[in-house]
VOBABA-858417 format. One line per 2 residues: their letters; for each residue x, y, z of C-alpha. Coordinates in Angstrom, 1 decimal, decimal comma, padded with zeros to 4 digits, always signed. Example, Ala and Ser with C-alpha at 12.3 -4.5 7.8 and 13.67 -1.06 7.14 Angstrom:
// residues 2
AS	+012,3:-004,5:+007,8 | +013,7:-001,1:+007,1;
This chain:
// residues 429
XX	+005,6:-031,9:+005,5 | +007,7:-029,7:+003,2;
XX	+007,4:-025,6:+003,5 | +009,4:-023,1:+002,4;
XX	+010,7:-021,4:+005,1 | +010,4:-018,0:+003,7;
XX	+007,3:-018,0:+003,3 | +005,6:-019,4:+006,4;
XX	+003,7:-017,1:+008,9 | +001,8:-018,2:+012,2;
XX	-000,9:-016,3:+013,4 | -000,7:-014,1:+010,2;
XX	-002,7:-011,1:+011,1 | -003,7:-008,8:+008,4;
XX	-001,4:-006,1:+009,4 | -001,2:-001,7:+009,9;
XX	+001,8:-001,3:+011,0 | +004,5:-004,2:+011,5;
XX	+006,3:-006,9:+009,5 | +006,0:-010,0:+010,4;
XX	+003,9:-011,6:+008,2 | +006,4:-012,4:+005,2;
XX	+009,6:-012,3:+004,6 | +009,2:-009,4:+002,0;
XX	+011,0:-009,5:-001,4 | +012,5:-012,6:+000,0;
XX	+009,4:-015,2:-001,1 | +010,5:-017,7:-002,4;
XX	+007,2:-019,5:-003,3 | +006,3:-020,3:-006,6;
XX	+004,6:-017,7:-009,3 | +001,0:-018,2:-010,1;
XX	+000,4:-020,1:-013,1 | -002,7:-017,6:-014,2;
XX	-002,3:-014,7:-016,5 | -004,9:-012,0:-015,3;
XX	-004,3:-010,3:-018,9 | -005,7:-013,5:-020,7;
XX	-009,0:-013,4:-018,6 | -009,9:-012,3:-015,4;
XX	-011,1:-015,5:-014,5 | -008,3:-017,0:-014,2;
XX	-006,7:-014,8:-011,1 | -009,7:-016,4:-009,7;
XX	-009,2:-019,5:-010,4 | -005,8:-019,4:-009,5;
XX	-007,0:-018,5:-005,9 | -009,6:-020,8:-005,6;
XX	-007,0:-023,5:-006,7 | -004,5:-022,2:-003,6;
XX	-007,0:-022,9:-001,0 | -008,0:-026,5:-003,0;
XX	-004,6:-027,6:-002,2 | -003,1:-026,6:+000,3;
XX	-006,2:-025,2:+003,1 | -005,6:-026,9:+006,2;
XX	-009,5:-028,1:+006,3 | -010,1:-031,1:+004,0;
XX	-014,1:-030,0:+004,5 | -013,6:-026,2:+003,8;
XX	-015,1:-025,7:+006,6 | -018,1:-027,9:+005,6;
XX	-018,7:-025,7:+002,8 | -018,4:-027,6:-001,1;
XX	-015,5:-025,9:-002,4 | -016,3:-027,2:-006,1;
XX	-019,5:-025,5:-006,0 | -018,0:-022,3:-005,0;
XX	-015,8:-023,0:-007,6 | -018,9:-023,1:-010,3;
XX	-020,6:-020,1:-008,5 | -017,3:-017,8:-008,8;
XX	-014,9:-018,9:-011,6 | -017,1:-020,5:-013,7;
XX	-020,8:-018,7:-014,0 | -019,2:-015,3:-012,7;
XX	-019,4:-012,6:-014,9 | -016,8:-009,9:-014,5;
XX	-015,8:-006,8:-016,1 | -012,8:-005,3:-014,2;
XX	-010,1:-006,3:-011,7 | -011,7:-004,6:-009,1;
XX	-014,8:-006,8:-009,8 | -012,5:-009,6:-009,9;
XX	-010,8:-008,5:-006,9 | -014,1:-008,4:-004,8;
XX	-015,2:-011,6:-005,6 | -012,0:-012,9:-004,4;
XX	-012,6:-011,7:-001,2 | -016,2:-013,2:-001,2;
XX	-015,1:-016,2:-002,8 | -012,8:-016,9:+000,6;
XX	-015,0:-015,8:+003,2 | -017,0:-019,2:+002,6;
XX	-014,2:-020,7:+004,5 | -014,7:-018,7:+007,8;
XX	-011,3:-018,2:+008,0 | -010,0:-014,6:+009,0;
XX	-006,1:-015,5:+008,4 | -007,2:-017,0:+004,4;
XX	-007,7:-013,8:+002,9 | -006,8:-011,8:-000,5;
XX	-004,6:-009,2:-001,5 | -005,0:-006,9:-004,3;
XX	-001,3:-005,6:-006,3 | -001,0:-002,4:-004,1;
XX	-002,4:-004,4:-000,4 | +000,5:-007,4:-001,4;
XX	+003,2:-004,3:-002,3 | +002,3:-002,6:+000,9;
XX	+002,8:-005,9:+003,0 | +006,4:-006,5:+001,2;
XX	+007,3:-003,3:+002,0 | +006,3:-003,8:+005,5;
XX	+008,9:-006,1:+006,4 | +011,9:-003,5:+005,6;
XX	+011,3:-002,4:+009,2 | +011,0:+001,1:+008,0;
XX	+007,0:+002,0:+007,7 | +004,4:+004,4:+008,0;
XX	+001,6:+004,1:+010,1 | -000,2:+004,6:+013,3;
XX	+001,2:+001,1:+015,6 | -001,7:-001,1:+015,4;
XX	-001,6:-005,4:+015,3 | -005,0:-005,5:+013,3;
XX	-007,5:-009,0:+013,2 | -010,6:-010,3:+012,9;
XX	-012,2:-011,9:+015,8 | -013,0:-015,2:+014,6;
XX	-016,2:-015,4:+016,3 | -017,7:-011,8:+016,4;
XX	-016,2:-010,5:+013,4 | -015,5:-007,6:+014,7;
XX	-011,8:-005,8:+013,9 | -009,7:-006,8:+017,5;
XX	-006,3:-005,1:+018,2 | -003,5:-007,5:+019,1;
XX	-001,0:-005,5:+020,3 | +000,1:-002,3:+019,6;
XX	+003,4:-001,5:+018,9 | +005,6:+000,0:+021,7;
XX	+006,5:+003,3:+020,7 | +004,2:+004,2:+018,2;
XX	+001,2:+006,5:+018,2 | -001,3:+003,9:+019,0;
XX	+000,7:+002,5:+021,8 | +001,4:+006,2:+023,5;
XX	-001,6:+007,0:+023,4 | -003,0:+003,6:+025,1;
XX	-004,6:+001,4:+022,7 | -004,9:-002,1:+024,1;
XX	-004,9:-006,0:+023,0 | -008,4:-006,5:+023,0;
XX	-010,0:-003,3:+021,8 | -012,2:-003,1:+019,3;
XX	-012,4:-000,7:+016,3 | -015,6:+000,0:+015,8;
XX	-015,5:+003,1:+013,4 | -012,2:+004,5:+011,2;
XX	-013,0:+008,4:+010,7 | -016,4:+008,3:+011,9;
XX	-017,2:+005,5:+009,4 | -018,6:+002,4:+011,0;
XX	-016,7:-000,9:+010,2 | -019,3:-003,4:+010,6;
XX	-019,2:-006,1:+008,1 | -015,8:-004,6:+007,2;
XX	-012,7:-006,5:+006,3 | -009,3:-006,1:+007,6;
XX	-007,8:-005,1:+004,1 | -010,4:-002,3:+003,8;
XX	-009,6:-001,4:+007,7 | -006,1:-001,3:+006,7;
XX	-006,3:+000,6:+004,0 | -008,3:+003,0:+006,0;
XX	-006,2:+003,7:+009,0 | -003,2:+003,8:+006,8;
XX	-002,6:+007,3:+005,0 | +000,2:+010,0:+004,1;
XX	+002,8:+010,5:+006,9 | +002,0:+013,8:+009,4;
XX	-001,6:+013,0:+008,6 | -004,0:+011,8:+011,6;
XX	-006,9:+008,9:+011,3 | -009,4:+009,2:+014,7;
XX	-010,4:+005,9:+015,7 | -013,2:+004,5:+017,7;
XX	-012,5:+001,9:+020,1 | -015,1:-000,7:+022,4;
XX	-012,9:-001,7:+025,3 | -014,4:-004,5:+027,4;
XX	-017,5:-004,3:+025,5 | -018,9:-001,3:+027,4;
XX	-016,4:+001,7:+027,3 | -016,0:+003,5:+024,1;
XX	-012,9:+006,1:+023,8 | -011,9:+008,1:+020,8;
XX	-008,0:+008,5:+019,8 | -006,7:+010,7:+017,0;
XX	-003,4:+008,5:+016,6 | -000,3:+010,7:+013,8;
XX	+000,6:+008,9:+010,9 | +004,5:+008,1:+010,9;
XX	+006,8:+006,3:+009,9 | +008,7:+003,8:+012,3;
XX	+011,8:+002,0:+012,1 | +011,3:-001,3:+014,1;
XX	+014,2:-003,3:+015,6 | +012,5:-006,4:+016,9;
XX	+015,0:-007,1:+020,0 | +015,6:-004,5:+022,7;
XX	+018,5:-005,5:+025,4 | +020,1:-004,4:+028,6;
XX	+022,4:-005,7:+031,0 | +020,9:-004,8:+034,8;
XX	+023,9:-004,9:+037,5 | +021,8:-003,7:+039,9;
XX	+018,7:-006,4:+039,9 | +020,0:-009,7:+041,2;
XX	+024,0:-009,1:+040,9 | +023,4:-009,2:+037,3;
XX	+020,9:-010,3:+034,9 | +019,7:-009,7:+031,2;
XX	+016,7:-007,9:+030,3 | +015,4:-008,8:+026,8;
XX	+012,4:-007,6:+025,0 | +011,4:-009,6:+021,6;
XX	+009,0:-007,2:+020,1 | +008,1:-009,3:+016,9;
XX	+009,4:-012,4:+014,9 | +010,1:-010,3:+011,6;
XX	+012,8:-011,9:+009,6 | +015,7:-010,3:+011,5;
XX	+014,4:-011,1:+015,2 | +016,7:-014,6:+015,2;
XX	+019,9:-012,6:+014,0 | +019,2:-009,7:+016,9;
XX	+018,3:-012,1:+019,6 | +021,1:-014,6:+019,2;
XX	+023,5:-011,1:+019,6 | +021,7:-010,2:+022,5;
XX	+022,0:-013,1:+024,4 | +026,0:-013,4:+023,6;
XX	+026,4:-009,6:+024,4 | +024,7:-010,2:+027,7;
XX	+026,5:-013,5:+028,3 | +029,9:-011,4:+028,1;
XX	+028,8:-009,2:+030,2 | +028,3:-011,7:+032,7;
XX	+024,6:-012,0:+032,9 | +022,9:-014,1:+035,8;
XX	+020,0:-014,8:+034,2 | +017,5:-013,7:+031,8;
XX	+014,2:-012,1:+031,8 | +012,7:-012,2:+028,5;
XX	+009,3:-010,1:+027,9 | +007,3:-011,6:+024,9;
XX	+004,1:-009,3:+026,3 | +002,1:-007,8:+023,0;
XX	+004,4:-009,6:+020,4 | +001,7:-010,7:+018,6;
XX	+004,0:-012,9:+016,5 | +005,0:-013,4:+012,7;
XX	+007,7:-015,8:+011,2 | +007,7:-019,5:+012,2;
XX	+010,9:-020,4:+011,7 | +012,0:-017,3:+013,7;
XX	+010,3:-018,5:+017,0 | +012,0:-022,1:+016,1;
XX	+015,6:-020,9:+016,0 | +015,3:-018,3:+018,7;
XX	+014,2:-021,4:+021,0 | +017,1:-023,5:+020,0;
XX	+019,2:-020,5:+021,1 | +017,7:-021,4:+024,8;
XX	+017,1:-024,9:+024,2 | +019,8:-028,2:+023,5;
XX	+017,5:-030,5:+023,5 | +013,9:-031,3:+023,3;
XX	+011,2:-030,6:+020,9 | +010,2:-027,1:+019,3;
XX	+007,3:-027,4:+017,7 | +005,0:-030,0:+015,0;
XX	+002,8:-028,6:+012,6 | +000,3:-031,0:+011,1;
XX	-001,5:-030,1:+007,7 | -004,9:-031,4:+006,6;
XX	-003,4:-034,4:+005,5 | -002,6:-035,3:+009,0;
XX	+000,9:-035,1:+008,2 | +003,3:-034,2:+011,1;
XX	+006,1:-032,1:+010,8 | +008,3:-031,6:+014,2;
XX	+011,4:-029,3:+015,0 | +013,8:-030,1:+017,9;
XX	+016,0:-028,6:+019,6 | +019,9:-029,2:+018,1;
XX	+022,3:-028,6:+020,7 | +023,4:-025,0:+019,6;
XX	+021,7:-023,2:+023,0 | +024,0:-020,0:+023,7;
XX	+023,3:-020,4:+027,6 | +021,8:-022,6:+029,7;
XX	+020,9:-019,8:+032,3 | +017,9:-019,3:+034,4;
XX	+015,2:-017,7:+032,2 | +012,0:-016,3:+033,0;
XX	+009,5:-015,3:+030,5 | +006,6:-012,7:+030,6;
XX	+003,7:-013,3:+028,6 | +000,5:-011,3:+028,2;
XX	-003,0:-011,4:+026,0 | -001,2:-010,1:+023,6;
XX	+001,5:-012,8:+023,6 | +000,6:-014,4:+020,2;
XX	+001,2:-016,8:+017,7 | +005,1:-017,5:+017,4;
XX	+005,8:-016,0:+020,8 | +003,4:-018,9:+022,1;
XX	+005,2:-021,1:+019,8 | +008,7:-020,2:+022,2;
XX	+007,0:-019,5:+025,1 | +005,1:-023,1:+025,3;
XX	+008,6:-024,9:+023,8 | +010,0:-023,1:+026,7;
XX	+007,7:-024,3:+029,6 | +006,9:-027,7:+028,4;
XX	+010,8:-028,3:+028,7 | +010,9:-026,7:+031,6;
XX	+013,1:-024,8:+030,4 | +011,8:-021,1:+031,7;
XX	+008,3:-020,4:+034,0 | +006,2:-018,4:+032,1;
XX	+004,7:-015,4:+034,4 | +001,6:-012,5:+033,5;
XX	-001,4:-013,8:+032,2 | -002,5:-016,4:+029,3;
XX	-001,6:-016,2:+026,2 | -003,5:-015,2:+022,8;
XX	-004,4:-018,3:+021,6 | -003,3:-018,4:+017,8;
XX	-002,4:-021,8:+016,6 | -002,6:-021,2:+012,8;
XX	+000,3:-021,4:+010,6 | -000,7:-019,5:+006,8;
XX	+001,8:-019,8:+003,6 | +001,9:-016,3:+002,0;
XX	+002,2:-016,3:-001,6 | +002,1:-014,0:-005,1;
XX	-000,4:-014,6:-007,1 | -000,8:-013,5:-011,1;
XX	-000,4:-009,8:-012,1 | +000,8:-008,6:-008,7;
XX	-002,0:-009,7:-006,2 | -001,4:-012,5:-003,1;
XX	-002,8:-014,1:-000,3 | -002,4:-015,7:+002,8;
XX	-004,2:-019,3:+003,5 | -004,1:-021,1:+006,7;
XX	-002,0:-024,7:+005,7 | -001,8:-026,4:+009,3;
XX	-002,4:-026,2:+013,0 | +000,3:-026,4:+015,3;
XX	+001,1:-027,8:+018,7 | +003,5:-027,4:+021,6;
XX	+005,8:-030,3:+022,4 | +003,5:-031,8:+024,6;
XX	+001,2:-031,7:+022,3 | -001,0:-028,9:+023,4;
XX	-003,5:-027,1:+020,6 | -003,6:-023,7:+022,0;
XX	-005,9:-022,1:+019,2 | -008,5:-019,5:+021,0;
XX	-007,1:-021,3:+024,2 | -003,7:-019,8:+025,0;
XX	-000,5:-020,9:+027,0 | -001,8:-020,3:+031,3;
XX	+001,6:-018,8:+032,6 | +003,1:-020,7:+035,6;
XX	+003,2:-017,9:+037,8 | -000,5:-015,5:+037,1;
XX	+000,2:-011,8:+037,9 | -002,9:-010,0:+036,7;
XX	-002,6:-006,0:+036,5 | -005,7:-003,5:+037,4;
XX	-006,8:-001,3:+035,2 | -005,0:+001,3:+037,1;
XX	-002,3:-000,6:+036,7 | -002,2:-001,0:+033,0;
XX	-003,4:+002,6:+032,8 | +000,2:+004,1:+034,8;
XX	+002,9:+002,0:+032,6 | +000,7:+002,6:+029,5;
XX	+000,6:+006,4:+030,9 | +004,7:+006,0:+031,7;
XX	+006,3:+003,7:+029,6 | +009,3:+004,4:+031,6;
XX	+008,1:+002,3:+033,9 | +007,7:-001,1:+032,5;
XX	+009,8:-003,8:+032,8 | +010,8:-001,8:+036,3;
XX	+010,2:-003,0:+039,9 | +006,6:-000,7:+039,2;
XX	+005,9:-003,3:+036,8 | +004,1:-005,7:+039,1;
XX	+004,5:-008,7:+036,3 | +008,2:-007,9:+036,0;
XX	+008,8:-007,3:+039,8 | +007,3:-010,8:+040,0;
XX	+009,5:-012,2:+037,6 | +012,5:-010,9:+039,1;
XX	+011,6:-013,0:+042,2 | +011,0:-016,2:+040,1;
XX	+014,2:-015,6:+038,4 | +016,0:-014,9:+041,8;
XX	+014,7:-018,4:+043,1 | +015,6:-020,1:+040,3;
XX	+019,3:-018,4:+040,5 | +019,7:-019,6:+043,8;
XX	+018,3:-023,4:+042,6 | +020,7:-023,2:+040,0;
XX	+023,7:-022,7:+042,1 | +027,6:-022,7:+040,4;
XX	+025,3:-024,9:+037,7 | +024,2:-021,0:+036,5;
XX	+027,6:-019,7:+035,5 | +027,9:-022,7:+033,2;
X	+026,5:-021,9:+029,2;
């Protein structure tokens, strides 16, 4: 199976605040065929030909996709883009699919724009629950308004600004939280289906650098300390200088923290494992055609280290992709609590006159062959935190990935274990 590298995504959430869903200017997928100024059918069309060839479900999801086809492109009358646009969005929602959706000209400009790293917003990983509908956080993103202020994975949004968002989409969410910078948005949240809470979260703009790293002499004679935040298009580059920097500074072993990186570029999670991996497989994605694509490691690991990784519920989508490469070549032990469960790959694309979309092309599995969609990765080692818990580091951030951390404390003593296992074997890259 042949994809374009640039513009793959896994997991793709409809996104607030983050870019990992495309590559940004950098698509390199090809235009739409449909001229929108000829007839607005044809924008339409072009959609509905996307999902025809390329959806990952032969069956559309049992629906008959040529019958949509007569019921939208064909018999639809239309008298505006915007009518155009909405029945679009309609046209897709047959498929049950919250990861196939549409974007308009300014929703598509907005998500290219998005993967600069530099962005306004509030901090929020936005999706649609599969089997509720209702709008889920993922993650929030450390150090923005929504994460000081304690949103969690899991919540959901029930109202944007006092307005309900039952039976609303994620575009129309988006566009609702989103807004001018110093300007506030209050949103309702649902957490654990019986506490509601209120926060009024400032609109700002954030400059995102996906890998944070530090060398810790103190923990273990020495080890490395690296939080991957996201999989945006610059993650591989940062990670691979990370790991050398740390290396040089005579690192013992490695803890890396993938908790609430809700994901983004495929072939990001595929080169940052072959930067722990030599051997082995990555990855395989199979389309609806059954067609099975695999990626291996290829001898070009920077270390060969002890390596523990933390994973949370908001552990998504490419950082399951690494984090189950990882463990099922025993490679690392995976401790916190399971994973997500996104196992979705979607091709993002540009459509006629400005628009796009995202459709879901193939599942994919870890190398032992794992489908981990709505199931998630089980860690190795299960630290769950308390409320209370989660409430102090999300109170302090100061504190996470500290020995008050009880998932990274934990760690520290899997890593230690392992250090000692490893022996004169641990200096060795």
């Amino acid at each position: 199976m042949k994809i374009e590298k640039h513009g793959l995504v896994i997991g793709a959430t409809t996104l607030v605040l983050t870019a990992v869903a495309v590559t940004g200017a950098g698509l390199h997928l090809p235009r739409g065929v449909a001229f929108f100024k000829n007839s607005p059918k044809e924008l339409l069309d072009e959609v509905w030909q996307v999902v025809d060839k390329q959806y990952v479900d032969a069956t559309f999801n049992q629906k008959d996709w040529r019958a949509i086809r007569t019921q939208y492109v064909v018999k639809g009358n239309y008298k505006s883009k915007e009518e155009v646009y909405k029945a679009a969005r309609s046209m897709l929602k047959n498929l049950n699919d919250p990861y196939t959706r549409f974007m308009d000209p300014k929703e598509f400009r907005d998500l290219q724009v998005e993967t600069s790293g530099q962005l306004i917003g509030v901090g929020i990983q936005l999706s649609q629950n599969e089997k509720t509908k209702r709008l889920e956080v993922i993650a929030p993103i450390e150090d923005t308004s929504a994460s000081k202020a304690g949103i969690l994975s899991k919540d959901i949004i029930t109202k944007i600004d006092g307005k309900s968002t039952v039976g609303m989409d994620v575009n129309k969410a988006v566009q609702l939280i989103r807004g001018k910078e110093g300007t506030t948005v209050k949103l309702t949240i649902l957490r654990d289906n019986r506490q509601t809470l209120e926060f009024n979260l400032l609109r700002q703009q954030i400059e995102i650098h996906p890998v944070e790293a530090k060398y810790r002499p103190k923990e273990l004679n020495g080890i490395g300390y690296i939080r991957l935040k996201q999989f945006s298009a610059n993650a591989s580059t940062e990670m691979g200088a990370a790991i050398q920097k740390l290396e040089s500074q005579g690192a013992k072993g490695y803890v890396l923290d993938l908790r609430s990186n809700p994901g983004g570029l495929l072939y990001g999670a595929i080169d940052i494992a072959r930067m722990w991996l030599d051997d082995g497989k990555i990855v395989s994605t199979v389309n609806r055609r059954g067609t099975d694509d695999i990626s291996v490691a290829n001898n070009t690991a920077i270390t060969k280290k002890p390596l523990v990784v933390l994973v949370d519920g908001g552990s998504a989508s490419a950082s399951e992709i690494l984090s189950g490469a990882l463990q099922d070549n025993k490679r690392a032990q995976l401790v916190g609590v399971k994973t997500f469960g996104k196992g979705l790959v979607q091709s993002v694309r540009p459509l006629s006159e400005g628009a796009g979309m995202a459709v879901t092309i193939a599942k994919y599995f870890t190398p032992s062959g794992k489908d981990i969609n709505r199931a998630g990765i089980k860690p190795d080692v299960e630290v769950k935190l308390s409320k209370t818990q989660i409430q102090a580091l999300v109170k302090d951030r100061a504190k996470v990935a500290t020995v008050a951390d009880p998932q990274y404390a934990k760690a520290l003593q899997v890593l230690q274990v392992e250090i000692a296992r490893n022996g004169s074997s641990a200096q060795k890259k």
